[in-house]
C-alpha positions in Angstrom: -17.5 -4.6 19.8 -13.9 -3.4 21.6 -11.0 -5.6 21.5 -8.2 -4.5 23.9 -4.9 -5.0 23.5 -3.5 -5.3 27.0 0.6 -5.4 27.7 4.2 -3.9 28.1 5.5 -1.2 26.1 7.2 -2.3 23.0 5.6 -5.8 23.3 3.1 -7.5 20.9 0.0 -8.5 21.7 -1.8 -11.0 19.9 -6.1 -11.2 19.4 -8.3 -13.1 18.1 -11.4 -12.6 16.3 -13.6 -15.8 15.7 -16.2 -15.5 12.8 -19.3 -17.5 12.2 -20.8 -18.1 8.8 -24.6 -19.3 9.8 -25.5 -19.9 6.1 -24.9 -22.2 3.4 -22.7 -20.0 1.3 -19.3 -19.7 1.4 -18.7 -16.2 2.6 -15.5 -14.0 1.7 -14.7 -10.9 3.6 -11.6 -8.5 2.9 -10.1 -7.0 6.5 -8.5 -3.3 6.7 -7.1 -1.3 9.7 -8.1 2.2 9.4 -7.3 4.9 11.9 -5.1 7.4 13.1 -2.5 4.4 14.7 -3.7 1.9 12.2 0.4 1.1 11.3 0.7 0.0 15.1 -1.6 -3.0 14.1 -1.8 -5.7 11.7 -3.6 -9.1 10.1 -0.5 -11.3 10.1 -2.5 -14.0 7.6 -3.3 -11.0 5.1 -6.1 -9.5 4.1 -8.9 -12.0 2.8 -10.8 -14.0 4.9 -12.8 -17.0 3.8 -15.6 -18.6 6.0 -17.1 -22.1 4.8 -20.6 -22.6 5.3 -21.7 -23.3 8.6 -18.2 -23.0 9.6 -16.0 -20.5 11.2 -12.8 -18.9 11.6 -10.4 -17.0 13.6 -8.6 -13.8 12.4 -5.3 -13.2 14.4 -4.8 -9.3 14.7 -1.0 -8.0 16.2 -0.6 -4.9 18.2 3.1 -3.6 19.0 3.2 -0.6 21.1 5.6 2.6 20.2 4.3 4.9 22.5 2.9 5.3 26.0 -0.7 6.9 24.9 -3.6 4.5 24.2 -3.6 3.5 20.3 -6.9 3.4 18.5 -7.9 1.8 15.2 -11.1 -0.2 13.9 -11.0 -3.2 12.1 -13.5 -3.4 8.8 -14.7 -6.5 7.4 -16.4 -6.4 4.2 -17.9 -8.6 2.0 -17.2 -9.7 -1.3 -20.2 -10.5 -3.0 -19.9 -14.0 -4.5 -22.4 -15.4 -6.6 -24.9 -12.8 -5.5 -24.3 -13.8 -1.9 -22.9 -10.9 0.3 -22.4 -10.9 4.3 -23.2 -8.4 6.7 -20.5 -5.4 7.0 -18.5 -6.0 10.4 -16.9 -3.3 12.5 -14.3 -3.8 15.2 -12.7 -1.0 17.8 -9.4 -1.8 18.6 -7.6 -0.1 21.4 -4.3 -0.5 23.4 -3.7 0.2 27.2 0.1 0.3 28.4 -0.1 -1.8 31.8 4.0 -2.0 32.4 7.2 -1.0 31.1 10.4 -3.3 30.7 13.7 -1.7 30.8 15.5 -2.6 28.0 19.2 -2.3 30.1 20.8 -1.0 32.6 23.4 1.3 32.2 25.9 2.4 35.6 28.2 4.9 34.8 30.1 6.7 37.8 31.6 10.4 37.8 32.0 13.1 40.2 29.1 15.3 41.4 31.1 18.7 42.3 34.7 19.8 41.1 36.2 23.4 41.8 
């Protein structure tokens, strides 16, 4: 799955991930960004993520964009086995796409074009 991260340069964008836990186990996962722009994203409610049985949850992941070029990461969720119970390995793309650019000021400044 590909989550986009759609919006102005230097802005942050916010996604989220919602995560179902079908059994009747309580299911722990621990999140990491790996990739080249990893740094440009991040899991602003750390790291662990707990899913009650039969319940779900939602993972808000930030982008803020430095540069113009498209930044790519993936998102890995994996399990920590509890009590011999372990979930399924879950892998996210994550990628960025630029759509505007907000000037941060305007500057005027006035000076002659040609002097002898």
């Amino acid at each position: 799955k590909t989550i986009e991260f759609t919006g102005a340069l230097h802005a942050t964008v916010v996604k989220k991930v919602h995560l179902k836990n079908p059994s009747i186990k309580t299911l722990t996962y621990n999140a990491t960004l790996v990739g080249r722009e990893a740094d440009d994203f991040s899991l602003p409610e750390g790291n662990t993520v707990i899913i009650p049985p039969k319940g779900q949850v939602t993972v808000n992941v930030e982008f803020t964009s430095r540069f113009l070029h498209p930044a790519e990461a993936m998102l890995l969720l994996i399990s920590k086995t509890v009590g011999g119970i372990g979930g399924a390995t879950l892998t996210f793309s994550l990628k960025s796409k630029i759509t505007r650019i907000e000037p941060a000021g305007i500057l005027k400044c006035k000076s002659p074009c040609y002097e002898l």
